[in-house]
C-alpha positions in Angstrom: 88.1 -40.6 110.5 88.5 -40.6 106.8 86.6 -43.1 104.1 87.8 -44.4 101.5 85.3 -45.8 98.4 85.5 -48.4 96.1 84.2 -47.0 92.7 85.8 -49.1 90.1 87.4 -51.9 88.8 86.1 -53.2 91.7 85.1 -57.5 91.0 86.2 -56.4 87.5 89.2 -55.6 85.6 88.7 -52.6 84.2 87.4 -48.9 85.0 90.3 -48.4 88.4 88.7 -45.3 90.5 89.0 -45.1 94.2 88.1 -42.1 96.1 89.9 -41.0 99.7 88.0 -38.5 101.5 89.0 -36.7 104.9 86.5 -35.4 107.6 88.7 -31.8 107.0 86.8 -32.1 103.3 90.0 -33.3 101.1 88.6 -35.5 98.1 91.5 -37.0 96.3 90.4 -39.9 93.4 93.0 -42.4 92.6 92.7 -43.1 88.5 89.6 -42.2 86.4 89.3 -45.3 84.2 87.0 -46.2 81.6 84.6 -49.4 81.4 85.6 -51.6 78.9 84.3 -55.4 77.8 80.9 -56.0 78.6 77.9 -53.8 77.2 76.4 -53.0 80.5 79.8 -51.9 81.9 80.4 -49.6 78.6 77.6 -48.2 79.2 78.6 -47.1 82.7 81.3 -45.2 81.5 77.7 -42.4 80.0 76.6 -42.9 83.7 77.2 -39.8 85.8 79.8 -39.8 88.9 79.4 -41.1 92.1 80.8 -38.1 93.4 80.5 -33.9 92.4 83.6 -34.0 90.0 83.9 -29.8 91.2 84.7 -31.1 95.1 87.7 -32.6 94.0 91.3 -31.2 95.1 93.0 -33.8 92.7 93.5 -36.7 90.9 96.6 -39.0 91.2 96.4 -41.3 88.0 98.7 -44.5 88.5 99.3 -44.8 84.7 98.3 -44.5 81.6 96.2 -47.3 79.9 92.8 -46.4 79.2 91.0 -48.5 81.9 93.0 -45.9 84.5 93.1 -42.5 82.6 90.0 -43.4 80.2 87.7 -40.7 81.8 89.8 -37.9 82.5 88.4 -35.8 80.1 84.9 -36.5 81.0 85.2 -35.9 84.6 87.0 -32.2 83.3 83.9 -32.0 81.2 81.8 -32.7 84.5 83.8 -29.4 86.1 86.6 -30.8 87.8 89.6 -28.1 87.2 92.1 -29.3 90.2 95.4 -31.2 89.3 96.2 -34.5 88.0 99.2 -36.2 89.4 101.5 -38.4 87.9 104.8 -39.5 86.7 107.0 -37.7 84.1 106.3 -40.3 81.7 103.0 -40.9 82.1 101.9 -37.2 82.1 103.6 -38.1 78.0 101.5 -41.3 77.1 98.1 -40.2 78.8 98.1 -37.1 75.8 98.4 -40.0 73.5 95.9 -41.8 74.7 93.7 -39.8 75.3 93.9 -37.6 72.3 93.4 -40.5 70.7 90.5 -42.2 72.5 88.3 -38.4 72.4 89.2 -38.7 68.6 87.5 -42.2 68.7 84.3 -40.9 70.9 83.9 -38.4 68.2 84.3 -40.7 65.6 82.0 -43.3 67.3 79.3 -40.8 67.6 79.1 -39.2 64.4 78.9 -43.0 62.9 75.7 -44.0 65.4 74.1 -40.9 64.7 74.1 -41.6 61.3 72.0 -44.8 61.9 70.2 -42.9 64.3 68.7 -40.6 62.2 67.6 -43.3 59.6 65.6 -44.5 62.8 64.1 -41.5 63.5 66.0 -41.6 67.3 67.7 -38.2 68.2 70.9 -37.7 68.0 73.8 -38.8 71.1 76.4 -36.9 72.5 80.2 -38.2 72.3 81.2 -39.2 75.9 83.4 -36.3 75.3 85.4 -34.6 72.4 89.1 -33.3 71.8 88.3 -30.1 73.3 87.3 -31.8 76.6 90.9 -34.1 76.3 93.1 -30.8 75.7 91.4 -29.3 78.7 92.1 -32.2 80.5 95.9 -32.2 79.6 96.5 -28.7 81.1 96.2 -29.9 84.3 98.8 -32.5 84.1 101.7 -32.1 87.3 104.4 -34.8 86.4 106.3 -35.9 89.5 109.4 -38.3 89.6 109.2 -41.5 91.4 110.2 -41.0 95.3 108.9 -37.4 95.5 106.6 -36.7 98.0 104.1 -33.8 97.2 100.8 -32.7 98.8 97.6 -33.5 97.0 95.1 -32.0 99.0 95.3 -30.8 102.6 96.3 -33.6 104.8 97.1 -36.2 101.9 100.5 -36.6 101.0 101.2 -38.9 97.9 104.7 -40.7 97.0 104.6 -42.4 93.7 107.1 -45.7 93.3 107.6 -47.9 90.1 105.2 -50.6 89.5 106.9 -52.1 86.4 104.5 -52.6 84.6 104.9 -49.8 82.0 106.7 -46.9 81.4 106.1 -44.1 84.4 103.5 -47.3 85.9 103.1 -46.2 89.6 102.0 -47.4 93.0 100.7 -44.8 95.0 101.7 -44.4 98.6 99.0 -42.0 100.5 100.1 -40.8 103.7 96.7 -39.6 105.1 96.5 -37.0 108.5 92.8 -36.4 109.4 92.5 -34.2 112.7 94.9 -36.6 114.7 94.3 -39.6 112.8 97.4 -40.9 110.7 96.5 -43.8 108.1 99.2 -44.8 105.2 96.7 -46.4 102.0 99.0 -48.0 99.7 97.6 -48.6 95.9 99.3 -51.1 93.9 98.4 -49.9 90.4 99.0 -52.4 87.7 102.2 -54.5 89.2 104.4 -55.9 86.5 105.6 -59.3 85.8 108.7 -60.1 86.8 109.3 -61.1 83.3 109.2 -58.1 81.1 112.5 -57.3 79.3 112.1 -53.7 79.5 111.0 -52.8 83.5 112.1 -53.0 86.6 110.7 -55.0 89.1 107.9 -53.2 91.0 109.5 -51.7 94.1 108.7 -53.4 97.5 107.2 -51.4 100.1 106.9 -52.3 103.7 104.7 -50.0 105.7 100.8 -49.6 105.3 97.4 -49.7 107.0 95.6 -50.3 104.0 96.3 -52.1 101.2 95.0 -52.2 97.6 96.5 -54.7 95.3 95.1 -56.4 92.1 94.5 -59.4 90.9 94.0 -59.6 87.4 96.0 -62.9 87.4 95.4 -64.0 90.4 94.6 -67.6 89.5 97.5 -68.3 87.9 101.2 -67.7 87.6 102.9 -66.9 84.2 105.8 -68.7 82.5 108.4 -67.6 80.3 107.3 -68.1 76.7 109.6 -66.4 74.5 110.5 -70.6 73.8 106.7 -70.7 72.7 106.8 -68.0 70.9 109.8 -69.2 68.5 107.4 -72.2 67.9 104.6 -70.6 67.2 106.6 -68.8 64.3 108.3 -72.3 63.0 104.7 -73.6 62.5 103.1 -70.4 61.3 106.0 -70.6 58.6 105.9 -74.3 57.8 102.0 -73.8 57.5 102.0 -70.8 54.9 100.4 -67.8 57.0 100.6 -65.0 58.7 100.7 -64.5 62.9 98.5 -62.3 63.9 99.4 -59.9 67.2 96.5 -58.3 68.8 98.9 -55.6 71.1 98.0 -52.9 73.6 99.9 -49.9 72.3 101.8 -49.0 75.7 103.8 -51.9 77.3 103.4 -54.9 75.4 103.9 -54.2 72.2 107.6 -52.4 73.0 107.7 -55.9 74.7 106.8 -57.9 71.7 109.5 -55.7 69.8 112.2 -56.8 71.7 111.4 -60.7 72.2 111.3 -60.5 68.1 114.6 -58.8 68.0 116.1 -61.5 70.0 114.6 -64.2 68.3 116.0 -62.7 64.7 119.7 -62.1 66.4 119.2 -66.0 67.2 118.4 -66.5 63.5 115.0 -67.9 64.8 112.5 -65.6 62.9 111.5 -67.0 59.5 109.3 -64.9 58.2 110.3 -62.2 56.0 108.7 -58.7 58.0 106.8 -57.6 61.0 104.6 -55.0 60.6 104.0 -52.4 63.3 100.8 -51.2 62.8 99.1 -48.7 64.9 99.8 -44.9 64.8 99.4 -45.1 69.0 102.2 -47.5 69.3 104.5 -45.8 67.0 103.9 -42.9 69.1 104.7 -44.7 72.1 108.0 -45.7 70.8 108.9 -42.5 70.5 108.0 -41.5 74.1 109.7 -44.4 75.9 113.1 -42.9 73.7 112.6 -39.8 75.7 112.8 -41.9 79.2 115.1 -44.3 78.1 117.0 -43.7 81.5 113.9 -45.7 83.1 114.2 -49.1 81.1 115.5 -52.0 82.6 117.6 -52.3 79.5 120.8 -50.6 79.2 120.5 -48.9 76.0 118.8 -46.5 73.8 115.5 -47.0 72.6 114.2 -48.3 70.8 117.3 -50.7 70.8 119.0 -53.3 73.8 123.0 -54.1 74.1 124.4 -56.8 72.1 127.6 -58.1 72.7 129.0 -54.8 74.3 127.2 -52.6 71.3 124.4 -50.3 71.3 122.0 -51.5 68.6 118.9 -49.7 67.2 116.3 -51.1 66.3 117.2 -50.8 62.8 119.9 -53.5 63.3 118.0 -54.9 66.3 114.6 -56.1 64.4 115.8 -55.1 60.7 112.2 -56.1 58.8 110.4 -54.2 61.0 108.4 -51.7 59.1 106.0 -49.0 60.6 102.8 -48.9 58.7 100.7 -45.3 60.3 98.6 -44.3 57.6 95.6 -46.0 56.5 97.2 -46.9 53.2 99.9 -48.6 54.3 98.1 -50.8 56.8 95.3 -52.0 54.2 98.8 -52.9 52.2 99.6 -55.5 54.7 96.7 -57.9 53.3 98.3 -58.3 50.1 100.6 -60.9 52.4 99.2 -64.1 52.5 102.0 -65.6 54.3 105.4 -64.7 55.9 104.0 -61.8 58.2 103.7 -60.7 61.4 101.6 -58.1 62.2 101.3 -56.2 65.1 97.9 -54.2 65.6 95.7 -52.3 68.3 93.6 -53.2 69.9 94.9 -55.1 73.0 91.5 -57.0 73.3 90.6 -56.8 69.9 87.6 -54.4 70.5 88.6 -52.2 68.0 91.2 -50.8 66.1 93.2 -52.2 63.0 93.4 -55.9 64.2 90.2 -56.3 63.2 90.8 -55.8 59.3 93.7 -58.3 59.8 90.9 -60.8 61.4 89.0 -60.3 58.4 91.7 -61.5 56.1 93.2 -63.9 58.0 91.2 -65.6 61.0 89.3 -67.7 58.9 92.3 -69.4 57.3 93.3 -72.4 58.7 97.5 -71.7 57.5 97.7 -68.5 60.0 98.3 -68.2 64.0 96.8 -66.1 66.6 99.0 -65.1 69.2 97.1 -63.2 72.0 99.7 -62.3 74.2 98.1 -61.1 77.6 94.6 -60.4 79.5 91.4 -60.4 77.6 88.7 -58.5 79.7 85.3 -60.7 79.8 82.7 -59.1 76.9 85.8 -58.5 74.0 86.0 -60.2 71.2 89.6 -61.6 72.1 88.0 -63.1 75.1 85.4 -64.5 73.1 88.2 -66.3 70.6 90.1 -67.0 74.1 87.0 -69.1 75.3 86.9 -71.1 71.9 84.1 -68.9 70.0 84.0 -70.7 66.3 82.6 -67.9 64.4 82.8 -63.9 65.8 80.8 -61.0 64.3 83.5 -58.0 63.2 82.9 -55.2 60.6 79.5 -56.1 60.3 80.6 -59.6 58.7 80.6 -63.1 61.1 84.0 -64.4 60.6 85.1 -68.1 60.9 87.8 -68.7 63.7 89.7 -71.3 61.7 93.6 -69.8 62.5 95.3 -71.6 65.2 94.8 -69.1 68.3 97.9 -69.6 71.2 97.3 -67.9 74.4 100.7 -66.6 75.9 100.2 -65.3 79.4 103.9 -64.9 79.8 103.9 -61.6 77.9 101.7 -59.5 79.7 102.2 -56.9 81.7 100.7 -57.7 84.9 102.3 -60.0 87.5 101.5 -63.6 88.5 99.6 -65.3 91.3 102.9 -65.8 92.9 104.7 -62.3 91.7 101.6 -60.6 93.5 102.1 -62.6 96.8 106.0 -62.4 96.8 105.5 -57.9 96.3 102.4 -58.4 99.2 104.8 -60.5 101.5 107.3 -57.5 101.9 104.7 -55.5 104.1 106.0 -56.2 107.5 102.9 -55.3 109.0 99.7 -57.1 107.4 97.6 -53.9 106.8 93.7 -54.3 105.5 94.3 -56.3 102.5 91.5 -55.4 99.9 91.9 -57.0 96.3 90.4 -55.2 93.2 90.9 -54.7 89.9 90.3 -58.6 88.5 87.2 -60.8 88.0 85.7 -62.2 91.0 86.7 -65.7 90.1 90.6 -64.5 89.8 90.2 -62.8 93.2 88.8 -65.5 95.4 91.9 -68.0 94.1 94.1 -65.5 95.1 92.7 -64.7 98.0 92.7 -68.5 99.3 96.4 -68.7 97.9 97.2 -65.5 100.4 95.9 -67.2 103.1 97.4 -70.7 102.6 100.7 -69.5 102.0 100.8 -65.6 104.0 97.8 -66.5 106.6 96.7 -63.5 105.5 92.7 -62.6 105.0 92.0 -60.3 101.6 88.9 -58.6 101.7 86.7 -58.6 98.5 84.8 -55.4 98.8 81.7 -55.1 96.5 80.9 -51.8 94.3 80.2 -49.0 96.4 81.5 -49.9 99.0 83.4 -47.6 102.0 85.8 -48.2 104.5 86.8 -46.2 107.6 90.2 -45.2 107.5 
């Protein structure tokens, strides 16, 4: 009988790894992500495996944000040399991701060992380095959505689209031990319904085990492009600027094109957006190259208006792309009539947080944080009310008007997530992970008064007979 073990993002949202392993010795992991809010759970992401990275046959990685891919390179730096499966377009975004995240583990190191050695500590380690990251990416195998291939003896992996961003998968496992046949079905990230740019994710209907998250699984999400024209009426009338805090991948092409529809509706008042993070520009660039996969019917970046194919040029015309440092320390000469876009997602990092220090004191400018904040960030700490917040070394008054839209993210609703569960015509082990304990329990009493169906909460660690 084969086992399957729950390693990560497991009563948490963040750091997805789940491990299948056959009595004929096949050890395939689904996603290597990294840790990401709390302390403690950064910290895990220095801890060692829970498993001999070199007795791995493969990896089959879901998608692309950090929290699934984040420690690739690591576990190649821990000797694992087998294949990493995904789709065409994620096999793109994970290089640059991931060259970019090694480039901050270098970056991150050399600045603590700096204060290190003024405390007389020895020196740390970077939780791994470009080298390990280009490694990593040689053992990419892209694979189109509906192809079956073999990932170890005995495990045979579909990958279908899980709409929640470009080459986002669920993974189908079709798992033969001895004369044992088990399908495990892994939901990945599922998207929300509402996203411009993606399908729907695709129903499936067979499995014995299921694997679903639930990183909003306590509530449903509303369309708020309505709030999001007000948001920019106010922000004008008041005199500042709106503030974005965008994950690079996904939301932020989303943010783009509820922008550009809001200008074509003459509804944007400010005077320029500003685009800036290198990553997303990047990303732009790659969802161009698998246009073909878009729910939209044009090129992008770009949608069809009125029978036309638009760029997005015409489509969101004071948009401006700020990539080097220079330009993006421009933007705060603006004290009103912008919109900036900036990493990170969950304000842990990145540009948005030199943005915050010119802005999120002033009582004229808006927040907007459009989507999950993972508990330990600094965007859930301004979600949860915090009046001051510690960034660059300064603490930093939270006087801006902060506006929580749940409509734009990328993950589906309480409701999306039970309507995609509901097509399983069989009701196979249910098993919810990948959302805060809180979020999981209201789903799981929502499954069983609406489905009668029972979700398992499994703990960290734990295994399950297949």
């Amino acid at each position: 009988m084969a086992l399957l073990s729950f390693l990560g993002a497991v009563q948490q949202a963040t750091g997805s790894s789940y491990l299948i392993e056959t009595h004929g010795g096949a050890r395939v992991l689904l996603d290597c992500g990294m840790h990401q809010g709390r302390r403690e759970e950064e910290e895990g992401n220095r801890a060692g495996f829970a498993f001999d990275p070199t007795t791995l046959d493969a990896v089959v990685l879901s998608h692309a944000h950090i929290d699934h891919s984040g420690l690739l390179p690591k576990l190649v730096a821990s000797g694992f040399n087998g294949p990493i499966h995904a789709t065409d377009a994620t096999c793109k975004l994970v290089e640059l991701m991931l060259l970019d995240s090694a480039s901050i583990q270098e970056k991150d190191a050399e600045w603590e060992n700096k204060w290190r050695a003024r405390l007389g500590k020895p020196p740390i380690q970077p939780l791994y380095t470009l080298i390990d990251a280009e490694r990593m990416l040689k053992l990419r195998v892209p694979h189109e959505y509906g192809e079956t291939f073999e990932a170890a003896l005995g495990i045979n992996v579909t990958l279908f689209d899980a709409g929640h961003n470009l080459g986002s998968a669920i993974v189908q496992a079709d798992v033969e031990d001895f004369d044992e046949k088990r399908r495990i079905v892994f939901s990945g990230d599922l998207g929300n319904s509402y996203s411009p740019l993606m399908h729907r994710p695709t129903p499936l209907h067979e499995a014995d085990v299921l694997l679903m998250e639930s990183t909003y699984g306590d509530r449903d999400h509303d369309e708020t492009i309505e709030e999001l024209a007000d948001i920019l009426q106010q922000a004008h009338q008041d005199g500042g600027n709106v503030l974005m805090p965008s994950f690079a991948v996904g939301r932020t092409q989303d943010l783009i094109y509820y922008l550009g529809l809001l200008y074509q509706q003459g509804r944007v008042p400010q005077q320029r957006v500003f685009l800036d993070s290198p990553m997303a520009i990047g990303a732009n660039n790659i969802y161009s190259l698998f246009r073909e996969q878009l729910a939209v019917d044009a090129t992008w970046p770009g949608v069809q208006i009125e029978g036309h194919l638009t760029h997005i040029e015409k489509w969101l015309p004071i948009l401006r792309a700020t990539p080097t440092p220079e330009e993006s320390m421009a933007i705060n000469r603006f004290k009103s009539g912008a919109i900036v876009i900036a990493g990170s997602g969950m304000c842990s990092g990145g540009r948005i947080l030199h943005h915050f220090k010119h802005n999120l004191w002033r009582n004229e400018c808006h927040l907007v944080i459009p989507g999950f904040q993972a508990r330990g960030t600094l965007g859930r700490a301004i979600v949860d009310g915090a009046k001051t917040v510690k960034l660059l070394h300064q603490r930093i008054a939270v006087n801006a008007r902060v506006h929580t839209l749940g409509g734009f993210s990328a993950h589906a609703g309480q409701s999306q997530l039970i309507e995609w569960a509901s097509n399983f015509q069989s009701r196979p082990e249910l098993y919810l992970v990948h959302g805060e304990r809180e979020k999981m329990q209201t789903l799981q009493q929502a499954l069983s008064n609406r489905l009668g169906w029972k979700a398992n909460i499994p703990d960290p660690g734990d295994h399950i007979a297949l």
